[in-house]
NUKOLNU-92187 format. One line per field, with one value per residue: residue in one letter; y, z, x of N, C-alpha, C in turn. Coordinates in steps of 0.1 Angstrom, whole numbers, padded with zeros to 4 digits. Layout:
aa <- c(A, ...) .
n.Y <- c(Y, ...) .
n.Z <- c(Z, ...) .
n.X <- c(X, ...) .
ca.Y <- c(Y, ...) .
ca.Z <- c(Z, ...) .
ca.X <- c(X, ...) .
c.Y <- c(Y, ...) .
c.Z <- c(Z, ...) .
c.X <- c(X, ...) .
This chain:
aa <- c(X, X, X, X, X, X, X, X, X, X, X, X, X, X, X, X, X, X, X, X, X, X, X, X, X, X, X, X, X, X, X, X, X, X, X, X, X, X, X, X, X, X, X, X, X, X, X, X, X, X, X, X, X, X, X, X, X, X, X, X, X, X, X, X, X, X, X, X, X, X, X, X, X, X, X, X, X, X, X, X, X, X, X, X, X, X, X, X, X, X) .
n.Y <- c(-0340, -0369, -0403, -0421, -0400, -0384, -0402, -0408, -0381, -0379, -0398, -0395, -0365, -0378, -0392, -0371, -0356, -0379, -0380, -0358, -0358, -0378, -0372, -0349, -0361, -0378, -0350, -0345, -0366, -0362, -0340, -0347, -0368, -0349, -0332, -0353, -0360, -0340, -0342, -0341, -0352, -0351, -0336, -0315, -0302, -0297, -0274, -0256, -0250, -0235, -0215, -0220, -0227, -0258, -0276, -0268, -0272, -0302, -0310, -0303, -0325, -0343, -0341, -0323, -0296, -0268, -0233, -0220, -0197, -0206, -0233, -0227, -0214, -0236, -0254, -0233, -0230, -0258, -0254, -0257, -0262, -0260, -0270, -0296, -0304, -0314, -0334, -0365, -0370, -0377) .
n.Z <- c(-0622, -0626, -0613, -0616, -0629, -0609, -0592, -0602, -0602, -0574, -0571, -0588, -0575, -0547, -0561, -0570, -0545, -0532, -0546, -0542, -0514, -0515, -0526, -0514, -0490, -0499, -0506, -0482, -0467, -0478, -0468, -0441, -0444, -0451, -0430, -0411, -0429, -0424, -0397, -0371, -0349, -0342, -0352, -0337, -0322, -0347, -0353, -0332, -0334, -0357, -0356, -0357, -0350, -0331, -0339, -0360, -0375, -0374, -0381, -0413, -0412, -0414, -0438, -0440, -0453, -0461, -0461, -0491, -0486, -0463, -0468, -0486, -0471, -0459, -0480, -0483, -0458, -0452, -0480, -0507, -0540, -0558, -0577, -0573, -0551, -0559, -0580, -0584, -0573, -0578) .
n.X <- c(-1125, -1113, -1113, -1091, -1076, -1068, -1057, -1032, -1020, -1014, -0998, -0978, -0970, -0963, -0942, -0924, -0918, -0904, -0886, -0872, -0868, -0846, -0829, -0824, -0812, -0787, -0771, -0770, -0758, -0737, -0725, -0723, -0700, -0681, -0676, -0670, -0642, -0633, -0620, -0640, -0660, -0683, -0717, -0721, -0697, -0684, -0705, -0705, -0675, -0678, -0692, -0724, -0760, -0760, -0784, -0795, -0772, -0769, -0798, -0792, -0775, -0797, -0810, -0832, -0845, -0826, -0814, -0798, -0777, -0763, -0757, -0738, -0719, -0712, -0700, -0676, -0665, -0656, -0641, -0644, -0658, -0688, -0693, -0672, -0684, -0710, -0699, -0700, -0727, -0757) .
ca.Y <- c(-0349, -0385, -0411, -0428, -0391, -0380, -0412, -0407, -0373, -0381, -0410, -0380, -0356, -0387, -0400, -0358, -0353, -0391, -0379, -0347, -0364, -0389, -0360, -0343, -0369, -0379, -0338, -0345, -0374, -0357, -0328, -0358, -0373, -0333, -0327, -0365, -0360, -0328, -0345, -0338, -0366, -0352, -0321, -0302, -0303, -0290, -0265, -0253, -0247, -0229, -0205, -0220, -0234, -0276, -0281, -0264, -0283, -0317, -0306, -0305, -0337, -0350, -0339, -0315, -0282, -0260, -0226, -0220, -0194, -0219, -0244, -0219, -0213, -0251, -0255, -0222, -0236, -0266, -0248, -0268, -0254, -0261, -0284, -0306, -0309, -0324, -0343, -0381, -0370, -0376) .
ca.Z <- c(-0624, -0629, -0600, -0621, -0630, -0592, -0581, -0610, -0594, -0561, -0570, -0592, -0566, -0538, -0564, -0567, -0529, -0526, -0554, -0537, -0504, -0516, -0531, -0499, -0485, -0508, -0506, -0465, -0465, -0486, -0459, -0435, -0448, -0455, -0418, -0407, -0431, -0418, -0382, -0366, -0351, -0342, -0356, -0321, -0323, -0358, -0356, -0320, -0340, -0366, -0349, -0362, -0344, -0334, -0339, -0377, -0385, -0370, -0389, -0422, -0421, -0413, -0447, -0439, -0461, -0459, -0470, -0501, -0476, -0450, -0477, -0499, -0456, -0454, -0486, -0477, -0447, -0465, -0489, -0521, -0555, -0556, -0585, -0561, -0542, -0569, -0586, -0583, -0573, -0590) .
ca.X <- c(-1113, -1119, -1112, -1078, -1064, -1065, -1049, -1020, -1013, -1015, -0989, -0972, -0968, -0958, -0928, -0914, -0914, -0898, -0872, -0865, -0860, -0836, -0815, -0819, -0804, -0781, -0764, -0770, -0747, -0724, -0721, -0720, -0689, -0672, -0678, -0660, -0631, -0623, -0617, -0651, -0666, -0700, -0723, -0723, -0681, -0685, -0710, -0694, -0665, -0680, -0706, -0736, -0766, -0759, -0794, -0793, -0761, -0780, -0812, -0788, -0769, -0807, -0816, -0840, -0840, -0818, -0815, -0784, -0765, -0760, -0749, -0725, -0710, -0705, -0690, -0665, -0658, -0646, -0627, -0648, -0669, -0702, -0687, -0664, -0699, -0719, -0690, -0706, -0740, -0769) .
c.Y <- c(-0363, -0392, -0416, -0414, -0382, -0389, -0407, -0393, -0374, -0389, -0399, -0375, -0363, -0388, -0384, -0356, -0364, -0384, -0368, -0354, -0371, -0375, -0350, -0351, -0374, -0365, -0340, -0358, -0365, -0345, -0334, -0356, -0362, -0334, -0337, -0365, -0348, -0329, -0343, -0351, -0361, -0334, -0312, -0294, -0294, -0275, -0256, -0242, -0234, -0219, -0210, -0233, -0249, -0279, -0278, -0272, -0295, -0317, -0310, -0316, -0348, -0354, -0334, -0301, -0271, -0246, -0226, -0214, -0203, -0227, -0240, -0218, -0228, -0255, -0242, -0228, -0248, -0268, -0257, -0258, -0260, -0275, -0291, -0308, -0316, -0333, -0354, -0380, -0370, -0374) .
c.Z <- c(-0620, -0612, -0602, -0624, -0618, -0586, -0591, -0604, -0585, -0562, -0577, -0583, -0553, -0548, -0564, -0553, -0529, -0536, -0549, -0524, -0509, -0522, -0519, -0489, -0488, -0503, -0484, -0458, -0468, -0474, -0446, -0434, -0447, -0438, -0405, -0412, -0426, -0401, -0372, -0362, -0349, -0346, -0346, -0323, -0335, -0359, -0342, -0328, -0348, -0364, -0354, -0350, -0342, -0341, -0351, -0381, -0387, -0378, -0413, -0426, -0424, -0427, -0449, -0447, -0455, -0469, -0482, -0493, -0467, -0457, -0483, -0479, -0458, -0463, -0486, -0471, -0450, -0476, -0504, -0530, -0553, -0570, -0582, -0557, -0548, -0577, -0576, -0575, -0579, -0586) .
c.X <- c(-1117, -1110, -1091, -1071, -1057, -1054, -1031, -1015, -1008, -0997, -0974, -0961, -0959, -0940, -0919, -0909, -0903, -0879, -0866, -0860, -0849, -0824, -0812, -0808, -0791, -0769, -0759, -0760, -0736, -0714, -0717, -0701, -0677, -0665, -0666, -0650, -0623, -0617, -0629, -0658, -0681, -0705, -0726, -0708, -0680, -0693, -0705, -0678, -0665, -0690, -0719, -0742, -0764, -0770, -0799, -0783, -0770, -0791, -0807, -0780, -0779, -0811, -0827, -0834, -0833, -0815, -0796, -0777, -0758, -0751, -0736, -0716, -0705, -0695, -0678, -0657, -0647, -0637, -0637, -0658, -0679, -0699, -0683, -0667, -0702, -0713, -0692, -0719, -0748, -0780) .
């Protein structure tokens, strides 16, 4: 593999990661914001509440991966569709 098609992956591979983080983030606000309109001021108080680890909630408003059970619980919890989630996300 040549010198210029290594670097074009490399740079490839850097902009997917960068575009999955920003959507991680992006969904990790969003869970943010769910968590503060429901009256919650901090993700200890929230996950306290809700039996789940602080340090997993905290992990997911970070934008760190998270498995889909966890997520389909948070949206439950919230009472919302997985449509009412992604409505104005891109």
């Amino acid at each position: 593999m040549t010198f210029l098609l290594m670097s074009i992956v490399v740079i490839f591979d850097f902009m997917s990661e960068s575009l999955e983080q920003e959507r991680l983030n992006a969904i990790a606000m969003k869970i943010k914001d769910l968590r503060i309109e429901a009256g919650f001021s901090g993700h200890r108080q929230f996950a306290d509440e809700y039996d789940m680890q602080a340090k997993q909630y905290w992990r997911i408003e970070s934008g760190k991966n998270f498995t889909m059970l966890t997520f389909l619980r948070i949206l439950e919890i919230h009472k919302i569709t997985l449509e009412e989630f992604f409505k104005g996300l891109e």
